[in-house]
N, C-alpha and C positions, 0 to 999 in steps of 0.2 A: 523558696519560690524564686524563679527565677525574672530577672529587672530587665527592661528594655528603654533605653533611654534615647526618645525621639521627640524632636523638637517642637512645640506647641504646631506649625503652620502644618507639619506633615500628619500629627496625628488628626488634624482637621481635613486636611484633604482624602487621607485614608479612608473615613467615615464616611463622606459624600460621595467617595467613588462608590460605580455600580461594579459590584465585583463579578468576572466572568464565571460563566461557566466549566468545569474540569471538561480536559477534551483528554481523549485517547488514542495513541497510532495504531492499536491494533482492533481497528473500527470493523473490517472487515472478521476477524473471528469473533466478535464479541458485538453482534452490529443490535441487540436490544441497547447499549448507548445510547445508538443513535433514534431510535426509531418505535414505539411500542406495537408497532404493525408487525415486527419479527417476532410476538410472543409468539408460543408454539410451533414455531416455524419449522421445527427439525419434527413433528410430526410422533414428538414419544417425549418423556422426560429428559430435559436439559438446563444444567446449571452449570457455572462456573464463578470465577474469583477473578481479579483483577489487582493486582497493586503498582502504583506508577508513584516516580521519587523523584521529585524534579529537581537540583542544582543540590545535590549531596553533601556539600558543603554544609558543618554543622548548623550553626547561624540563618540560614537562607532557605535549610530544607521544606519545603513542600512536599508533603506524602497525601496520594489520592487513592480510596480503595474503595471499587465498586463489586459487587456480588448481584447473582439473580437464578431465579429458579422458576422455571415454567413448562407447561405440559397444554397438550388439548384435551378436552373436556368432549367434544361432537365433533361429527367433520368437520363444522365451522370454525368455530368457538375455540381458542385458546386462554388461558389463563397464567398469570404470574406476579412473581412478588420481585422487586427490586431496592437494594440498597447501597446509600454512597455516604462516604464520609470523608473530607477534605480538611486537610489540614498544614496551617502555616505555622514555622516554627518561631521563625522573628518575631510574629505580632499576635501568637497566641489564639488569630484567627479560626473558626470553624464552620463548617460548613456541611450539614448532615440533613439527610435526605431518605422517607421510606414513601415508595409507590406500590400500588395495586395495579395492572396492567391487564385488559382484554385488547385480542383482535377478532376479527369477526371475516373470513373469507368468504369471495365471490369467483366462480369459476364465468371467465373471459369466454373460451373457448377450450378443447382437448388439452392443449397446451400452457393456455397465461392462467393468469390467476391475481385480482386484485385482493390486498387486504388492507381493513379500517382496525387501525389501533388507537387508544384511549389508554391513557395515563394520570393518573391522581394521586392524592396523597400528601403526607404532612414534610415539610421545610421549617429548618434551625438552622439561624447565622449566630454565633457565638463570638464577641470580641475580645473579652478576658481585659474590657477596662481597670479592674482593679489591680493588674499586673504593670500596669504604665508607671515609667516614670518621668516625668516631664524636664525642659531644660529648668526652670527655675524653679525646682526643687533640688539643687546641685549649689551647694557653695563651694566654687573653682577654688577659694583660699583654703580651706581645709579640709573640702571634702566633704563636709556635713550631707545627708539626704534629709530632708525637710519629710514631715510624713503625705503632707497634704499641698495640692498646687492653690499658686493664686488666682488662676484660669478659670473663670468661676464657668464659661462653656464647656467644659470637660462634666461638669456635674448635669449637664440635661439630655447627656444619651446614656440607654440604657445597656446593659451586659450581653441580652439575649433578644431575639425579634423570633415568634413562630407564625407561619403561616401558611396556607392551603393553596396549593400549587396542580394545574393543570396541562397536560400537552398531548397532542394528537399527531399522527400522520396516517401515510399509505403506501404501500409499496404496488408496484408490479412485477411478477416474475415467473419465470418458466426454469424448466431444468437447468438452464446454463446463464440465465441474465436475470439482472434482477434491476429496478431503479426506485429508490423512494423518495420523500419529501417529507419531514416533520418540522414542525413549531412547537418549543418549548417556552411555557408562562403564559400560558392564553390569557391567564386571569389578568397578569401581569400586579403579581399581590407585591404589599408595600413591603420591601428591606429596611426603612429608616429603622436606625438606631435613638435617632430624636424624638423625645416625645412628641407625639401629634404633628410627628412630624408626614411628609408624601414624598415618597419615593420609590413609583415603580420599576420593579426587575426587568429589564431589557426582553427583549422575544428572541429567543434565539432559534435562529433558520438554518436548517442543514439541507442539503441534498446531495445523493448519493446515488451509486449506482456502482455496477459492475458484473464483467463478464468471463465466462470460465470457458478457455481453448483446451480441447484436448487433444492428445495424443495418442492417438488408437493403433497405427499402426508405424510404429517409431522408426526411423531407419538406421537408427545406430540402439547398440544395447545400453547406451549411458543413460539415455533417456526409458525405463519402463514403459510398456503399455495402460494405458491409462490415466498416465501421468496428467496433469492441468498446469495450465498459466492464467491465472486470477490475475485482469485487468481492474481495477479499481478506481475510483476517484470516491471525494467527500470535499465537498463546499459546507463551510462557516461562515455563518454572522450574526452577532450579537451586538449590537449599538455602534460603535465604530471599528469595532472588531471585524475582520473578517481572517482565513484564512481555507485556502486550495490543498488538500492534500493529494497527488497523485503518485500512484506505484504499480508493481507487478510481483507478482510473490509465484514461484512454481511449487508446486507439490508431487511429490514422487513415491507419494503414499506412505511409508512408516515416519519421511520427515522433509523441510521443505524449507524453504527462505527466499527472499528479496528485498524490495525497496520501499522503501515510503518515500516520498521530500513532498517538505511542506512549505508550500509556498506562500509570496500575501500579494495577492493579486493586485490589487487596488493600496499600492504604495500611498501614504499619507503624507510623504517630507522628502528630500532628494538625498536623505540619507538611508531609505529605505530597501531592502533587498527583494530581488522575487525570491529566491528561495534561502528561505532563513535556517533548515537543515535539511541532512538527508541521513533516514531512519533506517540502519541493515534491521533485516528481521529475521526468525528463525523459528520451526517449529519442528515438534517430536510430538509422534504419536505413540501411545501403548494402551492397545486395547480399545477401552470405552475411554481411556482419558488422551487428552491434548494439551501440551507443553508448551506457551508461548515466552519469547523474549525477544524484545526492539529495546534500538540503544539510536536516541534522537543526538546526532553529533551537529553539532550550531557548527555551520557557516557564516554565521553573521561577524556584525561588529562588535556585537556585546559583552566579548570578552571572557573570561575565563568561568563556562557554569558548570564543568563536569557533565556537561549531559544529563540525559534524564532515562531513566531506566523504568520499563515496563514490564512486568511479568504478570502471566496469566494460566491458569489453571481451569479445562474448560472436562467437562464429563456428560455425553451422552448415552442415553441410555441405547444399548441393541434389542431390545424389546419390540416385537410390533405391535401396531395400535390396534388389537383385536375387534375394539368397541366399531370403529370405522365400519361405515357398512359401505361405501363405495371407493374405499380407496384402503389398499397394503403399503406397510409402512417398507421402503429399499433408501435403506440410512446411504446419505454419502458422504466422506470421511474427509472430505477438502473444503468443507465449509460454505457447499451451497445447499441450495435449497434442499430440505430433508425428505422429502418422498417425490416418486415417478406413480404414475399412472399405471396400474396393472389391468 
């Protein structure tokens, strides 16, 4: 079993932070992330995978892996299952997470279309206290490890916290634009590690949006007809956190790439950057599946983290939605909204 030896003030600070929530750069193909208003969005069966590896560095690794699967049930009505598990290597950290997700569609006019999303489900933070090794439990003269600390704080938090977790949003969107808003931890249920102890989970606020240019009638052959340029943005904030993701991704149909950088708006210190990386991205399509990879390269000051590598795996079904009595399902392959009007 492996030892981590962290000096009494830090494993105390550890504990009292509120830990964030996992974000993802490639928010745009995989936007239930963000939002449980995107359940059924694509108007047939669609699932995919997620794995993000942050500072690959043995020691430091952070590995996040979210999954989801969801369909519509009526014209309205979509339904889905979500799940995430996050994990830090250093501190044995974890972070595991299963939702139930409905939305519930509203036709605006010919065109828009509002949807109310609902998300719930069960939440585990896992510390793996019993893996700690603290500094006085270390005899510098010989080396000894002591079994047990004198830190008699260390013995009134506990291993595991579970608890019942809520968030909501809504989008607007038509063929080519879409914009939404979600809050995650409505309930805002307690993390403390401490017995009896209070400690609510931050709200985390996103808002999002984005819009698809197309290419109809291209004047050079390097560009395909039909081709799209995905404008993008996603605002974060969760307690003093925030951060601005903005990009542009083209898609040329069997494959496609661009940018993310991610910005922090609202600088905390005068050592702080606007833009702390910028994300290439790249996708392949074959068939019903979709190939994603983003490689987040820090611009900042922070020094040497290897980056942070994303990969995704996304599968929609070509199937149309026969059950539909007022709408035919016309899949579109660039990762907007999943049906037009027929």
């Amino acid at each position: 079993m492996k030892s981590k030896i962290i000096v009494t003030f830090l494993v105390l600070f550890t504990i009292h932070s509120k830990a964030q929530d996992p974000i993802f750069t490639q928010f745009y193909l995989v936007p239930e992330t963000l939002n449980p208003a995107f359940t059924g969005i694509a108007n047939t069966w669609n699932a995919g995978f997620v794995h993000r590896r942050q500072w690959p560095d043995g020691n430091r690794k952070i590995d996040t892996q979210y999954g989801y699967a969801n369909t519509i049930v009526s014209d309205e009505i979509g339904l889905g299952m979500t799940v995430q598990n996050h994990n830090e290597v250093f501190t044995d950290y974890n972070y595991f997470k299963l939702n139930a997700a409905i939305s519930y569609r509203v036709d605006i006019n010919y065109d828009w279309r509002l949807r109310l999303g609902l998300e719930t489900g069960f939440g585990r933070k896992d510390f793996q206290f019993r893996n700690l090794l603290l500094e006085d439990q270390i005899n510098i003269n010989t080396g000894a490890i002591a079994p047990i600390t004198i830190d008699s704080r260390v013995g009134e938090y506990g291993n595991k916290i579970n608890f019942f977790d809520m968030s909501a949003g809504f989008t607007i969107d038509q063929e080519f634009a879409w914009f939404g808003v979600a809050v995650k931890h409505l309930n805002r249920p307690n993390i403390s590690f401490r017995e009896n102890g209070n400690m609510p989970l931050d709200l985390f606020l996103t808002v999002h949006g984005g819009y698809y240019f197309q290419f109809l009638n291209s004047p050079t052959n390097l560009i395909p007809e039909e081709s799209t340029l995905l404008v993008t943005a996603n605002y974060m904030r969760q307690g003093q956190y925030n951060r601005l993701d903005l990009g542009a991704v083209m898609d040329f149909g069997p494959f496609g790439f661009g940018v993310i950088a991610a910005t922090n708006p609202e600088g905390k210190s005068t050592n702080s950057h606007f833009v702390s990386s910028l994300n290439p991205v790249a996708l392949f399509k074959l068939s019903e599946f979709t190939f994603g990879y983003s490689y987040d390269w820090n611009i900042s000051k922070l020094g040497r983290t290897q980056g942070i590598h994303e990969l995704t795996l996304l599968w929609q079904s070509s199937r149309r939605c026969d059950r539909c009595e007022y709408y035919s399902t016309k899949l579109k392959r660039n990762g907007g909204p999943g049906y037009n009007k027929t």
